[in-house]
MIDOSE-1310 file (N, C-alpha, C; in nm, 2 decimals, decimal comma, always signed):
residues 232
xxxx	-5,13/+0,29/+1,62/-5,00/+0,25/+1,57/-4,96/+0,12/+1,64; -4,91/+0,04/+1,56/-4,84/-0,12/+1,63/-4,74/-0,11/+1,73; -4,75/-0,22/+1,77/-4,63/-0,21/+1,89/-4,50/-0,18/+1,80; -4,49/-0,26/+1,66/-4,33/-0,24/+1,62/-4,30/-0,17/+1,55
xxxx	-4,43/-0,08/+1,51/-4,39/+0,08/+1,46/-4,37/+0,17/+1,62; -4,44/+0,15/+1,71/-4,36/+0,22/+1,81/-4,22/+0,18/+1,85; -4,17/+0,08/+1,86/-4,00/+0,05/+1,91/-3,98/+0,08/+1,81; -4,00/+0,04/+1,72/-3,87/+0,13/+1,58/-3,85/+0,26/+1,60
xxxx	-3,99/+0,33/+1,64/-3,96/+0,46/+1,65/-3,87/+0,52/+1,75; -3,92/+0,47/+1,89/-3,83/+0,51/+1,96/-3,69/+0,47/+1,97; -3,66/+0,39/+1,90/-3,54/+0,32/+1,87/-3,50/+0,45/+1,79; -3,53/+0,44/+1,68/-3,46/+0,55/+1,57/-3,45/+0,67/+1,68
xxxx	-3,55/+0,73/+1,70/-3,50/+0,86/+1,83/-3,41/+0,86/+1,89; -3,38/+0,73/+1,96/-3,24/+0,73/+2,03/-3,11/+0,74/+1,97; -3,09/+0,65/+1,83/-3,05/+0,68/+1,74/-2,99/+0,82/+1,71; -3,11/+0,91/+1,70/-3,09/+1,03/+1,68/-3,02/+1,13/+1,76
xxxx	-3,05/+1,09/+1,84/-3,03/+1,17/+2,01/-2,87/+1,13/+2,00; -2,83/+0,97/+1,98/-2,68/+0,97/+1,99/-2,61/+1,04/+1,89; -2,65/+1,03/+1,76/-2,60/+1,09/+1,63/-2,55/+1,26/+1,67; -2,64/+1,34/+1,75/-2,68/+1,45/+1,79/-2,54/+1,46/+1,90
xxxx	-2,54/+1,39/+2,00/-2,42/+1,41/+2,07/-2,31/+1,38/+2,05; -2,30/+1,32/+1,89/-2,13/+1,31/+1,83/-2,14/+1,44/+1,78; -2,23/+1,49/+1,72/-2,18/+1,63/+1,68/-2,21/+1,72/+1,74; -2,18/+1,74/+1,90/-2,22/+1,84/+2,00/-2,39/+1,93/+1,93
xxxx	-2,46/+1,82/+1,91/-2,59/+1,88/+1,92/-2,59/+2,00/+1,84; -2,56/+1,98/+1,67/-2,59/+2,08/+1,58/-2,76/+2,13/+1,58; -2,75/+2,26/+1,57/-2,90/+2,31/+1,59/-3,04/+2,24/+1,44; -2,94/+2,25/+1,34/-3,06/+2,26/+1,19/-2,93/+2,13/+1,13
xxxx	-2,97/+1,99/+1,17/-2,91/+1,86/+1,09/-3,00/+1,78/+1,08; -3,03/+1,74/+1,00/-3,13/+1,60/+0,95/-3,07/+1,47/+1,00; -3,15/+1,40/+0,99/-3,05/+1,24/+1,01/-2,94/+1,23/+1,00; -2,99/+1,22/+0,80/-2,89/+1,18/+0,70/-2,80/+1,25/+0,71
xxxx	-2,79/+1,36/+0,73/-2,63/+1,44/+0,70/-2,60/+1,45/+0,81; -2,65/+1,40/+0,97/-2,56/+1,37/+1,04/-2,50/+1,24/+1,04; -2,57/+1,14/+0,92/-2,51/+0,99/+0,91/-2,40/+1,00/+0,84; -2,42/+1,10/+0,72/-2,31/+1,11/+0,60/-2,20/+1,19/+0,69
xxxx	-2,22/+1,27/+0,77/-2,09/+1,31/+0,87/-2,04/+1,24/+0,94; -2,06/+1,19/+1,00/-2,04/+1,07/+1,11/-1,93/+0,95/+1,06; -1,99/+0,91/+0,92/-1,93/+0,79/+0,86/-1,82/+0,82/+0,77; -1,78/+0,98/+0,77/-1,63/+1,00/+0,77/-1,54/+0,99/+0,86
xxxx	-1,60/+1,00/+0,98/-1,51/+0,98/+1,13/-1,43/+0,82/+1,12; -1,38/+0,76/+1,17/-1,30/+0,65/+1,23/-1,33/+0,64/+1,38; -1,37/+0,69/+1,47/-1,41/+0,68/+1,59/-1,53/+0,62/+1,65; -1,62/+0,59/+1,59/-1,73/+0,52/+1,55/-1,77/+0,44/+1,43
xxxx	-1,85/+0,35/+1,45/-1,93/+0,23/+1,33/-2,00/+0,31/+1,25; -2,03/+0,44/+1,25/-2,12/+0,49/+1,11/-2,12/+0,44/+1,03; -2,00/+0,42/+0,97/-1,91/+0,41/+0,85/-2,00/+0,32/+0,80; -1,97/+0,22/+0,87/-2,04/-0,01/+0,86/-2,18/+0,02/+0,82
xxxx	-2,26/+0,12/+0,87/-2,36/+0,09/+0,85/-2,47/+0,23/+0,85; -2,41/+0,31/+0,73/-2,42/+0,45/+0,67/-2,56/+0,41/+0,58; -2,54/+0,33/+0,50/-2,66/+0,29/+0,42/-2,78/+0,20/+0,51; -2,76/+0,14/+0,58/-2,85/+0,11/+0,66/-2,95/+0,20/+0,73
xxxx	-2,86/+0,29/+0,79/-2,93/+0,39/+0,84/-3,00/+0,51/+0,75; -2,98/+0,46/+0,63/-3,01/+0,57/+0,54/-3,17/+0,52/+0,55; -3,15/+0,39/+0,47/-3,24/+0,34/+0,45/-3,39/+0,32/+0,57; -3,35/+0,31/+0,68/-3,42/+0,34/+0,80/-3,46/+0,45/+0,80
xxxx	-3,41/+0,54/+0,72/-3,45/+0,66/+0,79/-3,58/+0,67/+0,67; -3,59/+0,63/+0,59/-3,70/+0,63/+0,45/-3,82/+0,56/+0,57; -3,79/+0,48/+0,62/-3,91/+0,37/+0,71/-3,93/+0,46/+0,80; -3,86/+0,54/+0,88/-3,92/+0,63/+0,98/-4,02/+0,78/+0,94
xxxx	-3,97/+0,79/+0,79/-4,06/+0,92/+0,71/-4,14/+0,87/+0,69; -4,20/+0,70/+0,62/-4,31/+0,69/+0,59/-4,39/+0,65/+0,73; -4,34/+0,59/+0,82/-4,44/+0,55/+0,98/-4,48/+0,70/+1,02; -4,39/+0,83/+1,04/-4,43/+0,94/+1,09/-4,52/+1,03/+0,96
xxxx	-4,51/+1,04/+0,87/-4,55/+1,11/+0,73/-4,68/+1,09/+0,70; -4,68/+0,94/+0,64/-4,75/+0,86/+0,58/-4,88/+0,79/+0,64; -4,94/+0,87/+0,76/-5,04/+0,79/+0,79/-5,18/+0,88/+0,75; -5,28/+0,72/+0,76/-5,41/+0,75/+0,73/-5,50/+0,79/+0,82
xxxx	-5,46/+0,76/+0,94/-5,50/+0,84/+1,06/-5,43/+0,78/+1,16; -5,47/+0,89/+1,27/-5,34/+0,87/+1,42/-5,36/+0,75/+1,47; -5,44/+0,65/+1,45/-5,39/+0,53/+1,51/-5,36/+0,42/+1,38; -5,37/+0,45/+1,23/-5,31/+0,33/+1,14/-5,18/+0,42/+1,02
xxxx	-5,08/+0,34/+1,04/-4,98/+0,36/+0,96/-4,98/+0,29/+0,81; -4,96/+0,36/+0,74/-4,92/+0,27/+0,61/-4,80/+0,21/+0,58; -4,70/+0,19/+0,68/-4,59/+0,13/+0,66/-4,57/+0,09/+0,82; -4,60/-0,02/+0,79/-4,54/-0,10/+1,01/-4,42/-0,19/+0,99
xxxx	-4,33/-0,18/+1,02/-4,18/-0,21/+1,03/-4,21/-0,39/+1,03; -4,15/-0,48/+0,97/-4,16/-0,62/+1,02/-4,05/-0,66/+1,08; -4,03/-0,76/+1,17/-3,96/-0,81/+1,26/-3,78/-0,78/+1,22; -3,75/-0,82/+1,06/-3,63/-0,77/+1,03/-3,55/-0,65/+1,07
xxxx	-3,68/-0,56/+1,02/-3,62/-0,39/+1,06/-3,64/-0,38/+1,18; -3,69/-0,40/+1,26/-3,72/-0,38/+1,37/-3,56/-0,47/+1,49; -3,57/-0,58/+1,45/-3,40/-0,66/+1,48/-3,27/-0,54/+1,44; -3,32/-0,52/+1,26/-3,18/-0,48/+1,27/-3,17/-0,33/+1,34
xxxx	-3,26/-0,23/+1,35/-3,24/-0,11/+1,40/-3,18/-0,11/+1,55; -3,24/-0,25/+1,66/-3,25/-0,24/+1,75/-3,07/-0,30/+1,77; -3,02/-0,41/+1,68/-2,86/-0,44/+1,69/-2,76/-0,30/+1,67; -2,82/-0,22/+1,54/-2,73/-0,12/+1,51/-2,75/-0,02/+1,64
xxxx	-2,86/-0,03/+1,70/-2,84/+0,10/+1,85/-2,72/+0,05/+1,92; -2,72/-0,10/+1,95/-2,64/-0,16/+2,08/-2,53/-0,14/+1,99; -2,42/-0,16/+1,88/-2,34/-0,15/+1,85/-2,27/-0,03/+1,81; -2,36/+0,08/+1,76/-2,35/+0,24/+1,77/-2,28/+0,31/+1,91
xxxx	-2,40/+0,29/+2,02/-2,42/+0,33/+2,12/-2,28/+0,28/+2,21; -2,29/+0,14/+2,20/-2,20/+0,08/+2,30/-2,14/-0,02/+2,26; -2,00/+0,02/+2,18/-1,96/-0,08/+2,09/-1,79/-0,15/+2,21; -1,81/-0,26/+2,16/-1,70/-0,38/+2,23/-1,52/-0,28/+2,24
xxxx	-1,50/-0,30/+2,41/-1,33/-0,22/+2,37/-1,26/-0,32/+2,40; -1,15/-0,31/+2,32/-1,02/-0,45/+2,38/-1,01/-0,53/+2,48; -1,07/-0,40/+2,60/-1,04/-0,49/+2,74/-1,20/-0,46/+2,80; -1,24/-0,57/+2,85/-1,19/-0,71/+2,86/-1,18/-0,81/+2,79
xxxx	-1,21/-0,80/+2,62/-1,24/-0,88/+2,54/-1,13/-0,96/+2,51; -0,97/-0,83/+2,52/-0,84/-0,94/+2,49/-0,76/-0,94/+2,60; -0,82/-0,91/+2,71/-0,74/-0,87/+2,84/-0,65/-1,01/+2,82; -0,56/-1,08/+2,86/-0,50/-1,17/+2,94/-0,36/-1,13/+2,95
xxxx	-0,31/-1,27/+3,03/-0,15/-1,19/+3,09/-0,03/-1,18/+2,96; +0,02/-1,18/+2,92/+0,14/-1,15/+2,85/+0,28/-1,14/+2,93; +0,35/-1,25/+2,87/+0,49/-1,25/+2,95/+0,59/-1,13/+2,87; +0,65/-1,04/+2,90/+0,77/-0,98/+2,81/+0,87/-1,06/+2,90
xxxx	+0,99/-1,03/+2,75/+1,13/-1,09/+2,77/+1,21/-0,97/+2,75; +1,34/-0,99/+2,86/+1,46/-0,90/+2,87/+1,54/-0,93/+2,71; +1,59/-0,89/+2,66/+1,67/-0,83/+2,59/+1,78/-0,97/+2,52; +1,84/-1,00/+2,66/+1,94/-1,08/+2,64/+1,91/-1,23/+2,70
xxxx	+1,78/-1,23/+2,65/+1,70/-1,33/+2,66/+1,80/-1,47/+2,59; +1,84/-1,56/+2,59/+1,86/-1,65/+2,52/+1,76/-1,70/+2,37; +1,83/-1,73/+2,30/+1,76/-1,76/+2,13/+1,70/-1,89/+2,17; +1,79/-1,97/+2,27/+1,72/-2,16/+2,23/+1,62/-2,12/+2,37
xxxx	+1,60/-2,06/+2,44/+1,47/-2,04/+2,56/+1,38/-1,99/+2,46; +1,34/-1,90/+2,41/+1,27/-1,85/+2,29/+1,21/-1,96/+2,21; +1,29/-2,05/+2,15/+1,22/-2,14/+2,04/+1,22/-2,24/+2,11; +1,24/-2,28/+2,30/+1,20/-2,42/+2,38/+1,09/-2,33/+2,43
xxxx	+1,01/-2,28/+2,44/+0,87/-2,18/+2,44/+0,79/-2,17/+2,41; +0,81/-2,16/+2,23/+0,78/-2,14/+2,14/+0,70/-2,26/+2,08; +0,79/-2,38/+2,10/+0,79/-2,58/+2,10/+0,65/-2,61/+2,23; +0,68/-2,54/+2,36/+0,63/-2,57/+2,44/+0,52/-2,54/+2,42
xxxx	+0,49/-2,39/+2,44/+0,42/-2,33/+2,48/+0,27/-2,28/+2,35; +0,37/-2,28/+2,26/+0,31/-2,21/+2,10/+0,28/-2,06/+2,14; +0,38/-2,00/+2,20/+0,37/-1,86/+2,21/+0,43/-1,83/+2,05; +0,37/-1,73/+2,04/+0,38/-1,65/+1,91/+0,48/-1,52/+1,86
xxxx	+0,39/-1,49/+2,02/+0,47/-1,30/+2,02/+0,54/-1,30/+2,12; +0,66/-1,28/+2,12/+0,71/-1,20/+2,21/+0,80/-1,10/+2,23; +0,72/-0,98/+2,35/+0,73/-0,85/+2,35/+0,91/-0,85/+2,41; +1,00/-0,77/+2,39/+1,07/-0,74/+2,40/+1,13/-0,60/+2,46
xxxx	+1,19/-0,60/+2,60/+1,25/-0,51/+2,70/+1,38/-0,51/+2,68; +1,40/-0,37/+2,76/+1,55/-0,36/+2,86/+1,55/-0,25/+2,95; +1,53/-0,36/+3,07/+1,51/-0,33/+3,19/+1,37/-0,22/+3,22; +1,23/-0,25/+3,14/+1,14/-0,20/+3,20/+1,08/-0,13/+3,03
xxxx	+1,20/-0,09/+2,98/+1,15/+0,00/+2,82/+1,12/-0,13/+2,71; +1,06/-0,12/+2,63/+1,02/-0,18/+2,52/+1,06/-0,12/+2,39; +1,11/-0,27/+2,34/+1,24/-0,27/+2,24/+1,17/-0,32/+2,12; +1,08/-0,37/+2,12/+1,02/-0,45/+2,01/+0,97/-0,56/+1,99
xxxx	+0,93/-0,68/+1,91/+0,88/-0,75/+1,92/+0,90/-0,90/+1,80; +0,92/-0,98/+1,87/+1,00/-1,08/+1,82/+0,84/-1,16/+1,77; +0,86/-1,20/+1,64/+0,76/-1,30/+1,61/+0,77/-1,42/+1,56; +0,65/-1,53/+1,56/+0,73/-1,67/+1,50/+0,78/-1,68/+1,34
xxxx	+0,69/-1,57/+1,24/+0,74/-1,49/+1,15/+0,90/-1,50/+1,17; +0,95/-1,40/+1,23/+1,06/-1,31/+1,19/+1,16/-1,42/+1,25; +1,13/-1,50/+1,36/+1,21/-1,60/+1,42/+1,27/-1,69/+1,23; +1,14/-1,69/+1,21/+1,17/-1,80/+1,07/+1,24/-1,76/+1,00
xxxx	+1,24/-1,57/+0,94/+1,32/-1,50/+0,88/+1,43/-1,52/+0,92; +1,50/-1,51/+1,04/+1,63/-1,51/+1,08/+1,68/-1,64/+1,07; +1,65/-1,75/+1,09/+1,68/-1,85/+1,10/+1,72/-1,90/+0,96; +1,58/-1,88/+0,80/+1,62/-1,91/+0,69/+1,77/-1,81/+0,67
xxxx	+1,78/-1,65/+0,70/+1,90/-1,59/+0,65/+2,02/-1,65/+0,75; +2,02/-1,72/+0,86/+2,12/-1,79/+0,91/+2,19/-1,92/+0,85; +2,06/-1,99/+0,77/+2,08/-2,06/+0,72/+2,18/-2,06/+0,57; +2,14/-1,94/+0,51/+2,17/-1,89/+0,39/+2,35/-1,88/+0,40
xxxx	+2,37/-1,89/+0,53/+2,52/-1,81/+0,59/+2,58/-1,97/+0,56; +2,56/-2,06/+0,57/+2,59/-2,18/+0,63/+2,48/-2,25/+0,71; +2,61/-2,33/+0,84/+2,54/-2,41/+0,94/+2,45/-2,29/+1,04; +2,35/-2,31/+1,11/+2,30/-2,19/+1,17/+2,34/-2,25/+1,31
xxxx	+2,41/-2,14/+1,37/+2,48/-2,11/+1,54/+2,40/-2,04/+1,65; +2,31/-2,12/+1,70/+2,25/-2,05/+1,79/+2,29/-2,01/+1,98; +2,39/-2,09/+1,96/+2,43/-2,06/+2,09/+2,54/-1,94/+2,08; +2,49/-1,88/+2,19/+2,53/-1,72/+2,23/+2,46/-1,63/+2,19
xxxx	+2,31/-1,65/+2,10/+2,27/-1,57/+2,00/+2,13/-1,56/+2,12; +2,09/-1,39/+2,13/+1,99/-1,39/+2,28/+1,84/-1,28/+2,18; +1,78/-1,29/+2,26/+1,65/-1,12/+2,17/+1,70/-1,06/+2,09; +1,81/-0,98/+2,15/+1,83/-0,86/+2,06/+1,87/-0,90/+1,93
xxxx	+1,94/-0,99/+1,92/+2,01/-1,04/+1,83/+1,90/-1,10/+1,64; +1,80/-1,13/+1,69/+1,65/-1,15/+1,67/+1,60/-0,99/+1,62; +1,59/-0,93/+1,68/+1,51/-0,79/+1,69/+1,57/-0,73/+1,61; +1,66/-0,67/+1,60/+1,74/-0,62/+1,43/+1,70/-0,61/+1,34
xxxx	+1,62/-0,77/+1,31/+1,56/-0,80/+1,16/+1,39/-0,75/+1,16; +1,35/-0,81/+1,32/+1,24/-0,75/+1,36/+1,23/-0,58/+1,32; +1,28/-0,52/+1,40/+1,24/-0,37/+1,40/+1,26/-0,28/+1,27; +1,32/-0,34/+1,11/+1,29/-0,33/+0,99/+1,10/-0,33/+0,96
xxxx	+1,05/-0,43/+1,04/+0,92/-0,43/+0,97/+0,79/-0,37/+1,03; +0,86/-0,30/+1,16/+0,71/-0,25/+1,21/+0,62/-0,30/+1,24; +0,62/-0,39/+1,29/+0,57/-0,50/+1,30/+0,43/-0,52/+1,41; +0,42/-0,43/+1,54/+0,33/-0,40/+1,65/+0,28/-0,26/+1,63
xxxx	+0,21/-0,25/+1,72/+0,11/-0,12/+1,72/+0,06/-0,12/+1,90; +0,07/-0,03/+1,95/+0,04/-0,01/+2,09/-0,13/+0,03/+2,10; -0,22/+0,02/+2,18/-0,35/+0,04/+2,17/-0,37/+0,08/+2,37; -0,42/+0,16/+2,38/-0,49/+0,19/+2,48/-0,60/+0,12/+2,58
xxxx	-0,65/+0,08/+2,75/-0,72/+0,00/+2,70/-0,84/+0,01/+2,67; -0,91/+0,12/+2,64/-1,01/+0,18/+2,61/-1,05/+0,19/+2,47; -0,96/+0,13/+2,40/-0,99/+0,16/+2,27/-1,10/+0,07/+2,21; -1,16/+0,09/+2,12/-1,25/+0,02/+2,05/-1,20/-0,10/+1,98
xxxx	-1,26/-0,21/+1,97/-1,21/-0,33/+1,89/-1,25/-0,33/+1,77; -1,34/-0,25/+1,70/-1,36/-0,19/+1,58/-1,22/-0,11/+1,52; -1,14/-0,03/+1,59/-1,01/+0,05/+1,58/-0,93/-0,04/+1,59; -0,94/-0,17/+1,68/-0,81/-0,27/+1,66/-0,80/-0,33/+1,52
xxxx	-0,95/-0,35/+1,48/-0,91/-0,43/+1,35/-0,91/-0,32/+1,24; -0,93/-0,23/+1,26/-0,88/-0,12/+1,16/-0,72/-0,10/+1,15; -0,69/-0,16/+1,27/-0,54/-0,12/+1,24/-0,45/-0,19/+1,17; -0,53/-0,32/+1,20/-0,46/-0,44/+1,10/-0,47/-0,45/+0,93
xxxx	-0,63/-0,39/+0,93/-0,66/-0,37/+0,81/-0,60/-0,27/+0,71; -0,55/-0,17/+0,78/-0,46/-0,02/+0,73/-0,31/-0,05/+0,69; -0,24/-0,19/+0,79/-0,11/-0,18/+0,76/-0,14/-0,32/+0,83; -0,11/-0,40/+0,72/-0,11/-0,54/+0,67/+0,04/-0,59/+0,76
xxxx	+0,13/-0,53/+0,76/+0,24/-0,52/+0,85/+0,28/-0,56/+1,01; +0,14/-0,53/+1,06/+0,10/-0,54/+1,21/+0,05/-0,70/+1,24; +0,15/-0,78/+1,31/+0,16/-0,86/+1,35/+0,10/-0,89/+1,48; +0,09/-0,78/+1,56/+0,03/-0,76/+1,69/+0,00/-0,64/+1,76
xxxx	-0,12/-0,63/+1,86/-0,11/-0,53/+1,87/-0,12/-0,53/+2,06; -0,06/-0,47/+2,11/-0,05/-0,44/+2,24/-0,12/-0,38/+2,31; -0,21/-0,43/+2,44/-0,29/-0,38/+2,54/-0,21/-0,27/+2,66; -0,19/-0,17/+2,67/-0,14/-0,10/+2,79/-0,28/-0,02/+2,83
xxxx	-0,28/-0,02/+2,97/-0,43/+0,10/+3,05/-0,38/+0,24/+2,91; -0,29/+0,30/+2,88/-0,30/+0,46/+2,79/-0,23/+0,45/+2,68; -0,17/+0,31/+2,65/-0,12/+0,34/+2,53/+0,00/+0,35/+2,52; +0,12/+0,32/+2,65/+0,20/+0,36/+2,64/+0,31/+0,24/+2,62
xxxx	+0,43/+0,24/+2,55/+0,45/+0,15/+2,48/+0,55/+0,04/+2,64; +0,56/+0,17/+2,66/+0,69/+0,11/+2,87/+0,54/+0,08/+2,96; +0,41/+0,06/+2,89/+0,33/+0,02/+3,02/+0,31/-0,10/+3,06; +0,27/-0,14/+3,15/+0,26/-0,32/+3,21/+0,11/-0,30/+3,09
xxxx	+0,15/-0,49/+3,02/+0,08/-0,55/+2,91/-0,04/-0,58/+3,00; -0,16/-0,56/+2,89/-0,31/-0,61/+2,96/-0,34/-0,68/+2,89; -0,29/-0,70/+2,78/-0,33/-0,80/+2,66/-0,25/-0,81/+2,56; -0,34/-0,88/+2,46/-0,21/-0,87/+2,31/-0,34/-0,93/+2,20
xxxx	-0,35/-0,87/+2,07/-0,47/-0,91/+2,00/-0,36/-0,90/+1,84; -0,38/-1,05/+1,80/-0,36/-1,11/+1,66/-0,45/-1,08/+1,58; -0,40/-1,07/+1,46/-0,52/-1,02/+1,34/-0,62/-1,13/+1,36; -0,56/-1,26/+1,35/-0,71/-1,37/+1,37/-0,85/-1,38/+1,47
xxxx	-0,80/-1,27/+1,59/-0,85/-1,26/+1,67/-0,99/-1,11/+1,66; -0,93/-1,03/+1,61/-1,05/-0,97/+1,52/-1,06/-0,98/+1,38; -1,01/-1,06/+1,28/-1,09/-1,07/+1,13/-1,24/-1,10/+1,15; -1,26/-1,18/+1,25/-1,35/-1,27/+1,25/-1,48/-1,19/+1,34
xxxx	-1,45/-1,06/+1,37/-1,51/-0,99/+1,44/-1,65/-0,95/+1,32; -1,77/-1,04/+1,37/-1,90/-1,02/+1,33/-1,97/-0,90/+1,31; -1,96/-0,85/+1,16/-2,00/-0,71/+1,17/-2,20/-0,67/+1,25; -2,20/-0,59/+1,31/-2,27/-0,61/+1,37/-2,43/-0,58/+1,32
């Protein structure tokens, strides 16, 4: 047997062995129908790459099945299958979580934040999102979006008055649209862009260590920041 019918092989085994420990090691499962179970879950990549694995698994019946004797195979894997089996183990196995990938600092703002500090920020800085407090709890989240929304329906009023006008005042229009989503920091970045993709609504999504919406920010991840995430 060739060298790249052996790493496929043992590649696929490992494969297997992982498939085996999502489903607490069913006694009598084949591959396949632990692939076709799997890629109903959300908690794993099965899903992405259900038919791939299918199809692999036809190349591993004919390298183990199909030989003409114990040292020549009728089917030796070429460099393709052998790449892609060995990509789909690493991203199966050990797939990318938010942090460190979107760790960085995130400022939140108090409540009674001023409106013109917000949009001299905003000018300055090209901050986009910002998370919204009072005194420690999280109130919501102001975007350059909804900044625009308020501003055209201020406009609609008349002249638009921004002085005296602070976050909360902002946030009103915000918290109609549901706009964030809290994320763990352990979560999968496969699950962050699932969340954007599920509810088109989600403007941002928020880093805390468990998820909790009053926890110190570890990050903050924009839909542009996983669309672009290379399926693997």
């Amino acid at each position: 047997m060739g060298e790249k019918a052996e790493l496929f092989l043992t590649t696929f085994n490992r494969i297997e062995k992982w498939l085996q420990d999502q489903l607490n090691n069913p006694s009598s499962m084949g591959f396949s129908e632990m692939t076709r179970r799997l890629a109903k879950r959300t908690d794993t990549l099965v899903d992405e790459y259900e038919e791939d694995l299918l199809q692999l698994a036809h190349l591993r019946n004919a390298i183990v099945h199909d030989r003409i004797s114990p040292d020549f195979v009728i089917a030796e894997p070429n460099d393709w299958a052998v790449n892609k089996i060995l990509a789909i183990e690493a991203h199966l196995t050990s797939p990318e979580r938010v942090t460190p990938r979107f760790a960085k600092p995130v400022t939140g703002f108090e409540e009674n934040t001023a409106l013109t500090k917000i949009l001299a920020i905003t000018a300055s800085k090209s901050y986009s999102q910002f998370p919204i407090y009072r005194q420690g709890d999280f109130l919501g989240l102001i975007t350059v979006q909804g900044l625009g929304f308020w501003l055209a329906n201020q406009n609609q009023k008349g002249s638009i008055e921004l002085k005296g006008k602070v976050a909360k005042d902002i946030l009103a229009n915000e918290k109609r649209r549901e706009n964030y989503a809290f994320v763990s920091a352990d979560t999968y970045s496969f699950q962050a862009l699932r969340i954007f993709l599920n509810n088109p609504r989600i403007e941002a999504i928020l880093i805390t260590k468990d998820g909790n919406s009053s926890g110190n920010l570890l990050g903050i991840i924009r839909p542009n920041d996983v669309y672009f995430l290379e399926k693997k």
